[in-house]
C-alpha positions in Angstrom: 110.0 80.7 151.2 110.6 79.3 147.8 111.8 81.3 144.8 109.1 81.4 142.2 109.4 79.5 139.4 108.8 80.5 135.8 108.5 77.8 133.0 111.1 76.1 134.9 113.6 78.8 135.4 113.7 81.3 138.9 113.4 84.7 138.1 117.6 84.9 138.6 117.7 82.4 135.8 115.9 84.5 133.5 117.4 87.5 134.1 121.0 85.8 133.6 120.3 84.6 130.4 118.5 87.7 129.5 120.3 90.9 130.7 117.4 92.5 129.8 114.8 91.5 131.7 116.0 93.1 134.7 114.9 96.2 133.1 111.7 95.3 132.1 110.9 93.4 135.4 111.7 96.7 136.8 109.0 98.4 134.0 111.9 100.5 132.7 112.5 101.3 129.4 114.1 99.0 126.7 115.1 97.9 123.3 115.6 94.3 122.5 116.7 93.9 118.4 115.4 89.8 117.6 118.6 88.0 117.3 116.1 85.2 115.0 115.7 88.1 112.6 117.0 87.1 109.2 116.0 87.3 105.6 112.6 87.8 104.1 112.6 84.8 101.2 114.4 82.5 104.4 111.6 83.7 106.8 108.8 83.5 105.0 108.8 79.8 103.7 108.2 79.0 107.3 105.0 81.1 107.1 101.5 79.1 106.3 100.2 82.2 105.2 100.8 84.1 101.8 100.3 87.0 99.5 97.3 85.3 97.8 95.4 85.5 101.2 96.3 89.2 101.5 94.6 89.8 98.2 92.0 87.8 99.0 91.5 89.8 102.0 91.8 93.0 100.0 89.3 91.6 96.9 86.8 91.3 99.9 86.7 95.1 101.3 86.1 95.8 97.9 83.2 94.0 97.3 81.6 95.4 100.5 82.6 99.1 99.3 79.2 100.1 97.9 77.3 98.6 101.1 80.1 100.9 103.6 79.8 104.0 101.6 75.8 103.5 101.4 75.9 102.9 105.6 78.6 105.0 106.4 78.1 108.1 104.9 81.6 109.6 105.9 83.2 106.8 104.0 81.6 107.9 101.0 84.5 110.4 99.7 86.8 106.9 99.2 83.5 105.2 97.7 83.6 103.0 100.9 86.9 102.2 101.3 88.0 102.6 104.8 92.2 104.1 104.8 93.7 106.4 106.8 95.9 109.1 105.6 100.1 109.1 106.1 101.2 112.9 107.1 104.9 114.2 107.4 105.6 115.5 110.9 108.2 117.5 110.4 107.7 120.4 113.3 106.8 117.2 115.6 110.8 115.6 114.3 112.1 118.6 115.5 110.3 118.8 118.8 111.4 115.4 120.1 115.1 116.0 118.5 115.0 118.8 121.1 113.2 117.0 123.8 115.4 113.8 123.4 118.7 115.4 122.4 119.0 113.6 119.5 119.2 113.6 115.8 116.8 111.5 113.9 118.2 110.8 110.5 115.3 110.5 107.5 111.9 111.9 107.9 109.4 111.1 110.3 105.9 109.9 108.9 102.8 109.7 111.1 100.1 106.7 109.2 96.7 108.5 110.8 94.9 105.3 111.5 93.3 107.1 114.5 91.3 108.5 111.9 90.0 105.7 110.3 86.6 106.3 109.4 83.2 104.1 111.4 85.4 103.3 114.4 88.7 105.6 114.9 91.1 103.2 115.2 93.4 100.2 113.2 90.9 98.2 114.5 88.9 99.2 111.6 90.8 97.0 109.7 90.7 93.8 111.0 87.9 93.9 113.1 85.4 95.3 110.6 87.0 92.8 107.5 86.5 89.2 110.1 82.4 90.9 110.9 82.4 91.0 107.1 83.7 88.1 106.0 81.7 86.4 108.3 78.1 88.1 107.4 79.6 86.8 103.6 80.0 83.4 104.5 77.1 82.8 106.5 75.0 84.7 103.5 76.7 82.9 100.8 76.3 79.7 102.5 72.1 80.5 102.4 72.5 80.7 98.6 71.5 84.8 99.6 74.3 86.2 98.0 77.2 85.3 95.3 80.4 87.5 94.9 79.2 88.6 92.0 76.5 90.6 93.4 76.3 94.4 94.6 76.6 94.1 98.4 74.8 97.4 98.3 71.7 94.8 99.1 73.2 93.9 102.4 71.5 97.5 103.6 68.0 95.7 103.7 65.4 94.4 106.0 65.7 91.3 104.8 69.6 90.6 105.3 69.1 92.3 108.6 66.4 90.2 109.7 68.8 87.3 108.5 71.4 88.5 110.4 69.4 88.9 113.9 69.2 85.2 113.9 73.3 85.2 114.9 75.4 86.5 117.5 78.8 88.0 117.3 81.2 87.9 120.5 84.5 89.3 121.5 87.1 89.9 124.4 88.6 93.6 123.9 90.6 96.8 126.1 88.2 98.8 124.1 88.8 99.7 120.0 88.5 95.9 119.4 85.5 95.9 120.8 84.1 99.4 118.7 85.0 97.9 115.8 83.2 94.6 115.9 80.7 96.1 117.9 79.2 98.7 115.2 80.1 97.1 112.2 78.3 93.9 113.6 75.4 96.0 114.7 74.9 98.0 111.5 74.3 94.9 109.5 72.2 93.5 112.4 73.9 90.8 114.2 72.9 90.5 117.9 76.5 91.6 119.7 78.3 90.7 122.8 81.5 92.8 123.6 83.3 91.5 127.1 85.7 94.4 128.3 88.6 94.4 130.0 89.1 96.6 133.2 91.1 99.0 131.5 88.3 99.8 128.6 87.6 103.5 129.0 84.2 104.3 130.0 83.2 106.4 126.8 84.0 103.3 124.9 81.1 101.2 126.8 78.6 104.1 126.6 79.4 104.5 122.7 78.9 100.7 122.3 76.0 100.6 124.4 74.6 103.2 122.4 74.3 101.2 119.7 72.1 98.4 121.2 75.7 96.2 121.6 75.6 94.3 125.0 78.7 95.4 127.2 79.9 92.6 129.7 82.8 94.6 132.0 85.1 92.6 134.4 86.9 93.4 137.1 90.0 92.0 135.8 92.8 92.1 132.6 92.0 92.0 129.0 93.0 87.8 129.1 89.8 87.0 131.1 87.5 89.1 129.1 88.7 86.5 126.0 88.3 83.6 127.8 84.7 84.5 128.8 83.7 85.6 125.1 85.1 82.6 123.9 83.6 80.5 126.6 79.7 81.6 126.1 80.5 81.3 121.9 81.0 77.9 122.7 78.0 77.4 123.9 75.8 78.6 121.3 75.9 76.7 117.8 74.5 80.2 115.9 77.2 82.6 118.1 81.1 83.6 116.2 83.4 84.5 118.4 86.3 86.8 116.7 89.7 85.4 118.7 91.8 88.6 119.1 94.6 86.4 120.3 94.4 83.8 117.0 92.8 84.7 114.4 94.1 85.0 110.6 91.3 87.0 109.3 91.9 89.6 111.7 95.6 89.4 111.3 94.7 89.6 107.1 92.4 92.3 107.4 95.4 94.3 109.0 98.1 93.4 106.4 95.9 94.9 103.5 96.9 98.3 105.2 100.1 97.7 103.6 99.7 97.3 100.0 97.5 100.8 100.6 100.6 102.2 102.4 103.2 101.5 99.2 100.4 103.7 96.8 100.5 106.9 99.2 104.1 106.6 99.8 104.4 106.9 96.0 102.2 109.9 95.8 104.1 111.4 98.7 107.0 110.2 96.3 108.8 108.5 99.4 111.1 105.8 98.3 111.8 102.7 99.8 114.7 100.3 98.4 117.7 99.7 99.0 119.7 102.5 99.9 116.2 104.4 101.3 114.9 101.9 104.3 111.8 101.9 105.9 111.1 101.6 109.8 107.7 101.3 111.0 107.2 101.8 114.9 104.0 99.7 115.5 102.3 99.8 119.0 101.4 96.5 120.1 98.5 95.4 122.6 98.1 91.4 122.0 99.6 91.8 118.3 96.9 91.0 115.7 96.8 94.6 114.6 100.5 95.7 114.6 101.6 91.5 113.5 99.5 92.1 110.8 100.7 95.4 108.9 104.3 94.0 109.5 103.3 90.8 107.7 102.2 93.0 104.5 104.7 95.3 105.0 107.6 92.4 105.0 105.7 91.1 101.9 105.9 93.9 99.8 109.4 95.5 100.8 111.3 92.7 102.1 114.4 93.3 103.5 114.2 97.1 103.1 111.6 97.8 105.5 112.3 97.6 109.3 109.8 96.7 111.9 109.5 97.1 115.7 106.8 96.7 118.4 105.9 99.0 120.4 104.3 98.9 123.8 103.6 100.8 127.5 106.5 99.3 130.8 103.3 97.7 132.4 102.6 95.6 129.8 105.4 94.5 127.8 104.1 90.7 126.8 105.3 90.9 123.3 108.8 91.6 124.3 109.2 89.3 126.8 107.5 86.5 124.6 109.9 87.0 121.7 112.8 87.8 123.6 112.6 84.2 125.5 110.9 82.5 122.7 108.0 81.6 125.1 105.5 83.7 123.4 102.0 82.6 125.6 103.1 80.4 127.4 104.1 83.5 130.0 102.7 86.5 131.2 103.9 90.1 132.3 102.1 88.8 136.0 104.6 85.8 135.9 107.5 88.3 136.4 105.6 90.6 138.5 104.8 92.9 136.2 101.3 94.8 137.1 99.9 95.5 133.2 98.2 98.4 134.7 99.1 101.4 132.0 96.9 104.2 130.6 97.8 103.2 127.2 94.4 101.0 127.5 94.2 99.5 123.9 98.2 97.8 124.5 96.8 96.5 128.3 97.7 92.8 127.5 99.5 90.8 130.0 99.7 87.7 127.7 100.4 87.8 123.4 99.3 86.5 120.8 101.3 83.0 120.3 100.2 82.7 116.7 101.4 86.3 115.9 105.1 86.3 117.4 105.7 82.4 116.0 104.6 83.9 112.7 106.9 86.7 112.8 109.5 85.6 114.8 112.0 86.1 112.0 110.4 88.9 110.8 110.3 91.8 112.9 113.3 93.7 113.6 112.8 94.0 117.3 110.9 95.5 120.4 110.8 98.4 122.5 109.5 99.9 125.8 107.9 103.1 126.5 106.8 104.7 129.8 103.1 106.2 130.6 104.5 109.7 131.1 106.4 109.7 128.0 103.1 108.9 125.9 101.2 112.0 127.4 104.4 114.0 126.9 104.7 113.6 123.4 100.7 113.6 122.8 100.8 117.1 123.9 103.7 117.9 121.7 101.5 116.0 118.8 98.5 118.5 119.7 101.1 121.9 119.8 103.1 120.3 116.7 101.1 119.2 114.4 97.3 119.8 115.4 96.9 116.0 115.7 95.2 114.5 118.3 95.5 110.6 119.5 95.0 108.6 122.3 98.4 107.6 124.8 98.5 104.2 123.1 98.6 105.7 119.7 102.0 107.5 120.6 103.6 104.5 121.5 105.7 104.6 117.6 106.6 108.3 118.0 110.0 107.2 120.2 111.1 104.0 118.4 113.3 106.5 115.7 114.8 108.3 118.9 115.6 105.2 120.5 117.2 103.4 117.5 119.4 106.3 117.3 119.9 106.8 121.0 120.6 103.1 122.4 123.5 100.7 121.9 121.3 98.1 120.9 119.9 100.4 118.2 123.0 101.6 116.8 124.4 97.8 116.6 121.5 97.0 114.5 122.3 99.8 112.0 125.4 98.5 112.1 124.8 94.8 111.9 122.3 95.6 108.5 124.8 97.6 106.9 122.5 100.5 107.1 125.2 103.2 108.1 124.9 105.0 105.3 121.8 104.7 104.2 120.1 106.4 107.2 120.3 109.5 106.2 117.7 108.4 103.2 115.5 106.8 106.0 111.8 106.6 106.1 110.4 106.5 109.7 106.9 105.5 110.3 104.9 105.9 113.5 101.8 104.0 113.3 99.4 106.3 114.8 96.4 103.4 116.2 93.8 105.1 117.6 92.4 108.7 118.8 89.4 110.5 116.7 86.5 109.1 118.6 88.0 110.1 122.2 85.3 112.6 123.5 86.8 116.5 123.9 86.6 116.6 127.7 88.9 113.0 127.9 91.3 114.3 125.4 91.6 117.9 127.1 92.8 115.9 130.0 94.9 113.7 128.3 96.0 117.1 126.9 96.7 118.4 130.4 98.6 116.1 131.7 101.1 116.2 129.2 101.3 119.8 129.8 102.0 119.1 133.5 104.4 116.2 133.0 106.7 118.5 130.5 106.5 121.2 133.0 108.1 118.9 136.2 
């Protein structure tokens, strides 16, 4: 029988010129640092898009305040801007210093993003800013609105009646779909959400509940995009929001950032120079977590640190950076199942447009296995009183294994960052978790419980 062959290359030849991959064929753990990563201002004249479209981006939530905090009452205390808080975790730092045997050096922050208001997760950042800046465009493009206007009106028969007459699709594990899904039913677009095999039940009957039409498939999270984006095609008055390509997703994401530098000020957390930031970012396909590192690298340059994060089974990120392939390969290609309970990160294939973009950007990559993530979200629970789903935990380890691998402690070394650790900033970005009905997360509760107890 022949040997299999990958863009090329046998699996031996991939594995010789990338020690690691042996590991993460094998679905253990790993950390890969980007050997492409290099300096902001080099970087980022490669890079089409700019700070101007993150403002733009940001202008736009605002002018859709009033109509959020008149829709969505529980949005009303930040007059409809929708932002997560950013919490210290120090009781949970010293938990998985124990656990780990291992000193983190800095503080350990926790962004709350699974407690973003409408549709608790990140995914109420990019998905709810494309649904809106499409219901703007097509309403500005009727001569019904103009910037200058209070979108307060939105909330009326007549835009939702307007509305009716288009369709919304898109491909999603599950908190892509929630987003899109209520924020494109609530101003009245007719909605079409194709899930993934991995999309938790409770997401389809919450969606369903809201007069959205579910399409499940048997298979991965790659075929429910290419069946959105096949029956958006063929209807002139249907949009179809591309998870695995799109900028105003990736834009709507990025504004998190320039929110993020205000509360770390509040919380009087430096970054500069001699006080770095890492954020630990968990990645599915990459829009979401692509996107905060964008704004993140924009506003603190070369003294903010950023890492993927994703579950053994479904390491596509990685393995598309790492060999520079980015889409054109699969986690299936090197016999990798993409089965993991971490259901939101269930993507066998990224985002091309997001890892070129960053590709000199982010600081690196790193693995984590099922059992760890319903370890440490029981520890979260005991901790800190904070409940999120398994993907969500994906950040938690990154500071542990920084500190703990060779690769990890070379790139300290390599940035000149040595002494400056001690003054770190670590930031788990917590994506998703509030809306998980009590009976699933009592599970997901229990089986942490069991797993620390074997």
């Amino acid at each position: 029988m022949s040997e299999k062959v990958i863009q090329g290359k046998t699996l031996e030849q991939w594995k010789a010129e990338y020690p690691l991959m042996d590991k993460i064929i094998c679905t253990e753990e790993a950390f890969w640092t980007n050997p492409k990563y290099g300096k902001f201002e080099d970087a980022i004249k490669k890079i089409s898009l700019s700070e101007a479209d993150v403002k733009d981006a940001e202008e736009r939530l605002k002018r859709f305040a009033p109509y959020i905090a008149k829709v969505f009452p529980e949005t009303q205390q930040t007059n409809g801007i929708i932002e997560s808080p950013i919490a210290k975790i120090p009781n949970m730092q010293k938990k998985i210093e124990e656990m780990f045997n291992q000193e983190i050096l800095g503080q350990l922050l926790l962004k709350c993003d699974s407690h973003l208001a409408i549709s608790g997760s990140i995914k109420a950042r990019g998905g709810i800013y494309e649904v809106l800046k499409h219901a703007e465009d097509l309403a500005i493009e009727k001569g019904m609105l103009t910037v200058e206007d209070d979108y307060s009106i939105l909330d009326s028969d007549k835009f939702r009646e307007f509305f009716a007459k288009y369709s919304i699709a898109v491909g999603s594990t599950g908190n892509l779909g929630l987003s899109i899904g209520i924020m494109s039913a609530q101003l009245g677009f007719k909605v079409f959400v194709h899930m993934s095999a991995d999309a938790k039940q409770w997401k389809k009957n919450l969606l369903r509940s809201k007069g959205v039409t579910v399409v499940e498939y048997e298979s991965d999270y790659s075929k429910a995009v290419e069946e959105g984006r096949k029956q958006a095609e063929a209807d002139p008055n249907m949009y179809f929001v591309d998870d695995e390509n799109s900028t105003n997703l990736f834009l709507g994401y990025a504004v998190a950032a320039y929110r993020l530098k205000n509360q770390l000020e509040e919380k009087n957390v430096v970054v500069d120079e001699e006080h770095p930031l890492f954020a630990y970012l968990p990645c599915g396909v990459g829009g979401g977590p692509g996107g905060v590192a964008f704004g993140l690298k924009l506003i603190f340059k070369d003294n903010v640190h950023c890492f993927f994060a994703e579950p053994t089974h479904s390491p596509c990120m990685i393995i598309g950076l790492m060999t520079d392939m980015h889409d054109k390969v699969c986690v299936q290609d090197f016999g990798i199942d993409n089965i993991t309970a971490a259901d939101g990160l269930a993507v066998g294939r990224a985002s091309g447009f997001v890892g070129k973009t960053l590709q000199e950007l982010m600081s690196g990559s790193y693995t984590a296995k099922d059992e760890k993530l319903y370890v440490l979200l029981s520890t979260l629970i005991e901790s800190e009183n904070i409940y999120l789903e398994p993907s969500a935990l994906a950040g938690i380890p990154g500071p542990i294994d920084l500190f703990k691998t060779e690769a990890g402690q070379k790139y300290i070394e390599n940035n000149n960052l040595k002494d400056k650790m001690k003054n770190a900033s670590h930031i788990a970005w917590a994506t998703g978790g509030s809306m998980v009905p009590k009976d699933v997360m009592e599970a997901y509760y229990k089986k942490g419980c069991e797993l620390l107890e074997d």
